[in-house]
Structure formats: C-alpha cells, structure tokens
N, C-alpha and C positions, 0 to 999 in steps of 0.2 A: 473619336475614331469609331467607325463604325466595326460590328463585330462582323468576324470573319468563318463563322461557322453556318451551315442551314438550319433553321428549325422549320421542320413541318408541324406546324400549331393545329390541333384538333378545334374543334367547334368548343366554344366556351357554357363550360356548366351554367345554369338555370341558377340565379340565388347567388353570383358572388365565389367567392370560396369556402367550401362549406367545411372543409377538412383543416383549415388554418388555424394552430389556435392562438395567433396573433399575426398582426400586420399595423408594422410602421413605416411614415413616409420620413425620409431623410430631406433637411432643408440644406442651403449651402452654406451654413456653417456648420452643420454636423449635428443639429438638433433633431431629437425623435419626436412625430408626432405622432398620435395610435388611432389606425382608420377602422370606420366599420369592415370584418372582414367579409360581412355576409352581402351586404350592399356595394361593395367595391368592386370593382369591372376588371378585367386580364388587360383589358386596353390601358390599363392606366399604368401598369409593369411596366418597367426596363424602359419610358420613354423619357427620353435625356430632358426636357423642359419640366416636368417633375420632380425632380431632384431624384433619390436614387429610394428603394423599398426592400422589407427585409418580411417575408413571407416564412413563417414557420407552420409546420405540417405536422399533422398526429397519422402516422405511418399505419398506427391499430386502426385509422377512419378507412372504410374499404373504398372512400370516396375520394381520398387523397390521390390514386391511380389517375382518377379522370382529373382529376386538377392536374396534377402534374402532366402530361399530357397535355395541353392548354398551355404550357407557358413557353415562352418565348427561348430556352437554351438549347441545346443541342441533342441529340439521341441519347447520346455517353451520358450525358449528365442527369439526362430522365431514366436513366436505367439506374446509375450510381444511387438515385435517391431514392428506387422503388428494390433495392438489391437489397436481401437477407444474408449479406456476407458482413462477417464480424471481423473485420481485419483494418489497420488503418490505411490508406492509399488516399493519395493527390495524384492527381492529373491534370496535363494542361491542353487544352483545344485552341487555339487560335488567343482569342481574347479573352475565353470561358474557362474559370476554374472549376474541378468538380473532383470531389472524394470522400474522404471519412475519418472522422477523428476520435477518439476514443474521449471518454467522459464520466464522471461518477454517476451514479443513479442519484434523483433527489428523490429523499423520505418526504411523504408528505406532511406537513405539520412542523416542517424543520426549522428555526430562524437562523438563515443564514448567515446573519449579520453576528450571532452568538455561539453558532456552531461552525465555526472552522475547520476544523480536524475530522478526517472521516471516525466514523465509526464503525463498531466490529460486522453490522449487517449491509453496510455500505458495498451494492456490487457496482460492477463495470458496465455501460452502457456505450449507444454508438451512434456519435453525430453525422448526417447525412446529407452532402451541404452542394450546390451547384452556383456560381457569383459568375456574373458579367460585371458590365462596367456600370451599369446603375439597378444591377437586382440581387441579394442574394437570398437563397432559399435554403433552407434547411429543415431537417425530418428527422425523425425519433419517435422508436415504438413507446420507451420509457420516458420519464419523467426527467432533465438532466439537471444535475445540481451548477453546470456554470453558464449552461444557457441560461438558468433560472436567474443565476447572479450578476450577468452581461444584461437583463432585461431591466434588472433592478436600478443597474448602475446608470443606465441608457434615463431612466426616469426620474433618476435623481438629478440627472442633467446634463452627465459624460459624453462629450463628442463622440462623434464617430462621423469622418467624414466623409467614409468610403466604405463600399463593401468590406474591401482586404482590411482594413482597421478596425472594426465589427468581431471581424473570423479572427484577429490577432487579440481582439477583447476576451474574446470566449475562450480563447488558447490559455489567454493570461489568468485567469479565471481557475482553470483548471490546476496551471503550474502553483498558484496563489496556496489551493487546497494543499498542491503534496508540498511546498512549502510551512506549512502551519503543521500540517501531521507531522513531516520532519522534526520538525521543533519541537513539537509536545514527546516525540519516541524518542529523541533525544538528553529532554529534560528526563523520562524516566529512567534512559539510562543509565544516567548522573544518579542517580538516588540508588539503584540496583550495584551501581557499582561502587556507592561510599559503605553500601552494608557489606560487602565483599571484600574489602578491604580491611574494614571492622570486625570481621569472622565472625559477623551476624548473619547466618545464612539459615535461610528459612525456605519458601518460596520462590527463590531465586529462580532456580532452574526453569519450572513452571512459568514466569513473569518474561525468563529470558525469552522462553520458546514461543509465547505469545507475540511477544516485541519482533525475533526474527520472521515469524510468519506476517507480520504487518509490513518489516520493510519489503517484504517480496513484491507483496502487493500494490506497494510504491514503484518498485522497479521495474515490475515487468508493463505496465500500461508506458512507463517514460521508454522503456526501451524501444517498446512499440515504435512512437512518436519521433523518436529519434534517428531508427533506420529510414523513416520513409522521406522526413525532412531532411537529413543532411543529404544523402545521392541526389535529391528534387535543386536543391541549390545546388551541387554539384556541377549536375547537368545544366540549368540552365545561370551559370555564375558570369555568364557574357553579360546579360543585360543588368551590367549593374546600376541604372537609373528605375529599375523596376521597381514598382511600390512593395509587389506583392514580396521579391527577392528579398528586402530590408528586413519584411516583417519578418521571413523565413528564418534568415539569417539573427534577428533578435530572439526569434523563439528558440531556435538552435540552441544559441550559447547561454541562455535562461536553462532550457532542459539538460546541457553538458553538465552545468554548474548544479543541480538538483538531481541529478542521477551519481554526480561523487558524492555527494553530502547524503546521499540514500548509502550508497554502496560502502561509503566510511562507517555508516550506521552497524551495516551490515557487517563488517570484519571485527567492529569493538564487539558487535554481540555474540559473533562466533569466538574470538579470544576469550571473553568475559563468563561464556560458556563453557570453555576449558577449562578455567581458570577455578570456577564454582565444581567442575568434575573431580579436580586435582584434589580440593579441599577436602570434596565429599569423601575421595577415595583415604585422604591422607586421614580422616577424624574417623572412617569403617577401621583403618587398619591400628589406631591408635587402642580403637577399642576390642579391637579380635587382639590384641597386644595385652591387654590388660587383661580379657579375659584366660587366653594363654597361660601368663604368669598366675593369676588366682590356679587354676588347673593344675599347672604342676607344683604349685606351693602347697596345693591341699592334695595332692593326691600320695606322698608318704605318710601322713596321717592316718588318713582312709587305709592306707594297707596296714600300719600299726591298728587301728580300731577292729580290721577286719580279722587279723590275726589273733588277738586280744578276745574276741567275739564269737572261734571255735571253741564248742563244747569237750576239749579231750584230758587227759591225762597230761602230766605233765610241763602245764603253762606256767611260766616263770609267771612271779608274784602272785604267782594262784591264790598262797595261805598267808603272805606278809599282810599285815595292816595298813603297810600305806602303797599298794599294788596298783590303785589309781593314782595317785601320783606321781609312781615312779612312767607309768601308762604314758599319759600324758605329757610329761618329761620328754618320753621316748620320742613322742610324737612331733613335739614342736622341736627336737633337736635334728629330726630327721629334715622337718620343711628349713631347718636353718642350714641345714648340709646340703640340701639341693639347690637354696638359695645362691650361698655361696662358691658353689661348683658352676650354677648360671653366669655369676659375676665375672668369677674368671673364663667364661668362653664368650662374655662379651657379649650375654642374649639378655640379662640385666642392666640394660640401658637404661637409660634416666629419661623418659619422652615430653 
C-alpha cells in the first residue's frame, strides 16, 4: 500500500549518510544485512523492491539534521527525530509511525551478554524512531543499551521481518533488562529479609534504602511506557488485524506484568523497612530499659556513699570497726528495696 503522507525530500547529502551509525537492508525473510552507510544512496530507502532498511542516527552528529531532512517520511516524523523533548510519545500519520521510547544508557565496555541488571550509574536515555512500511529510522544523543542488544541479536541471526517487529525487538530488549534487575532486587530481598527475621540486623536499613531507590527507577521509565501505550491501543483498538496494534498490545501486557512485579518489590521493601524500624526501636528501648534499671538500682547507694562521704559530727558508725560494712550493708539493702518496690509497680519486667 502505498504511504499516505507528503514528504517534501531535500536534496540528498554529498557521501551517503554520514550521521548513521549503522544501516541494515532487511531481506524477505527478515534477515539483516549491514550496508556501507557512507556509500549508500537515500534512493535506495523505503523502496518496496528492496526489501525494507533500518537507519540509525547519532543525533550529537550536527549532520544528522541534513540527513534526516532527505528522507522519505513525513514533517511530524523529521521533527519527532530532531526534537530535544525527553518524554515518551507515539504517534500515528496515515501509514507512518513516529515517537519516542525511553531506554537505558549503554556504558561503554559493557558485555551485554554478562551484564543484565542495570547498575547503580546506569541513567535514562531516549530512543527517537520514525517507521513506514519498509524503513525505520531511529536517533539517540547516547549510547542505548537495547538498541545495542536488538543490533546484536539481529546479527546473530534474529528475524525481523518488519519495521514494527524491529521497534517491538528493542521494546523487548528494554522489558528483558527491567526483568533481570527485578530478579536480582528480588533475590536481595530474600537475603535482607531472612537476616530480619533472624534478628541479625546490621545494614539493613541502609541496603533497604538503596534496593527501594532502585525499584523507583524501574518504575518510573515502565510507567512512562505504559501511559503512552495503552491510550495508543485504546484509540486505535478498531483495527484489530494491525501488525503494529498486536505488537502494542504484547508490549502492554509484558509492561503490566513487570510494573506489578516492580511495585510488589516496592511494598515488601517499604513493609520490610517498617519492620527493620519496629526492631531498631524495640532493641534502643530494650536498652534505655536496662540502662534505666542500672540508674535506679545504683542510685540509693550513691546517696548512701554520698552521705557516708560528709565530713561532720555525728555520723553513725563513725567510731565502730566494722562502719564499712555495716556501710555497705546499708547500701545494697537500699538498691534491694528499690528493687523490690519496682517489682511490684510492675516497672521490673523481665524483657
């Protein structure tokens, strides 16, 4: 079907495309193959007897403007890809999709294949994508960790037989990561929560607070992801023979199911957090308890010692022989009448 939008196409840069930093041709079974991007023509883009091209752009290249510009989609969709808006958004034009999907940052030097789980310097980054029916394109100032991982998989020999199964590769990709994070903040959960049980509390609290700032950071990109998706199938839930609706709707119910398993995260770490408060407070009051009790067990002593300890006339056992013993005597009969007097007001508890 032919696409039902205008492009006004600018005069094509000198060299190919110099701002790509990859391009692959799709065959009709969905195999990548990887073209020069500097010697490759805009003529060869989007035309249907080629099977279909996946142009990715370095948005930092100040040349990427003029290529994009040059390519065959719509205004919306040259603007979506050169736009410094950090938010996610789909859009649909006739037969042209174009928006923005959110993404980890990839560290350079990472092996993907061994690091799963993001890490603590792990920020947010923002895929910038424009797809007809046999091109899609996408832009990023950063580095992204599941374009990275969609490019890998594409080479290791994963179909993709369509634009729209491409953009649902790189969706999956992403869910993959906060999948695996899940799992590993999970598992320390488990561990944080057998020493709390154990009334081995150490670092708890500390471990807790790190673990709930982590699921945040799971949460808030899927929630993103998820306002924009579900209203987008919403709206267009007519055309249910849609390729692009199916994929929507799998990413959807992928993201539902990973945004509970975030937010379950989320509530055992804030209970688990009470839970570690309650102890702390219960083991401060145990011991202001004890010291308490020392306090007032020694303090008729101390006033026996203290009165014993004026210089005057008059002090019983002044001139006896055994004046410290009886002293003494006095002292601990006094801490045993206090004791006793606690006992029965019931502040001599047993803890």
């Amino acid at each position: 079907m032919a696409a039902s939008f205008d492009t006004h196409v600018s005069p094509a840069p000198p060299g190919g495309l110099p701002a790509a930093l990859w391009l692959y041709r799709f065959d009709g079974e969905g195999c990548a193959h990887a073209l020069d991007a500097a010697s490759t023509g805009l003529g060869a883009l989007g035309a249907p007897d080629a099977g279909w091209h996946w142009v990715h752009l370095d948005l930092s290249d100040v040349r990427s403007a003029q290529v994009v510009a040059c390519l065959p989609i719509p205004d919306d969709a040259r603007e979506t890809l050169l736009s410094p808006d950090s938010h996610v958004n789909l859009q649909r034009e006739g037969r042209a999709i174009h928006g923005a999907f959110v993404d980890w940052v990839h560290q350079r030097g990472v092996d993907l294949a061994a690091e799963g789980q993001l890490r603590g310097d792990d920020g947010i980054g923002w895929l910038h994508f424009a797809m007809t029916e046999h091109l899609l394109v996408t832009a990023r100032r950063q580095a992204l960790r599941s374009v990275e991982a969609a490019r890998r998989a594409l080479i290791a020999g994963a179909p993709a037989e369509t634009p729209v199964r491409l953009l649902e590769l790189v969706a999956s990709r992403f869910a993959d990561t906060v999948e695996r994070s899940s799992d590993g903040l999970s598992t320390r959960l488990d561990r944080i929560e057998d020493r709390v049980l154990a009334d081995s509390i150490g670092e708890e609290r500390r471990d807790l607070a790190q673990l709930r700032h982590q699921t945040v950071r799971l949460h808030r990109p899927l929630t993103a992801m998820r306002r924009v998706l579900k209203p987008f199938e919403q709206r267009h839930a007519g055309d249910a023979d849609d390729e692009l609706l199916s994929a929507i709707a799998r990413l959807n119910q992928r993201f539902d199911d990973l945004d509970g398993d975030v937010g379950t995260l989320q509530e055992r770490a804030r209970l688990l957090q009470d839970e570690v408060a309650a102890k702390l407070a219960e083991r401060t009051n145990r011991h202001l308890y004890v010291l308490s009790m020392i306090t007032a067990l020694l303090l008729p002593p101390s006033l026996v010692a203290g009165l014993f300890g004026m210089n005057l006339p008059g002090l019983p056992f002044a001139h006896s022989s055994h004046g410290l013993a009886f002293a003494l005597l006095l002292g601990v009969a006094s801490s045993a009448l206090v004791y006793g007097l606690l006992r029965r007001m019931g502040v001599a508890r047993s803890t």
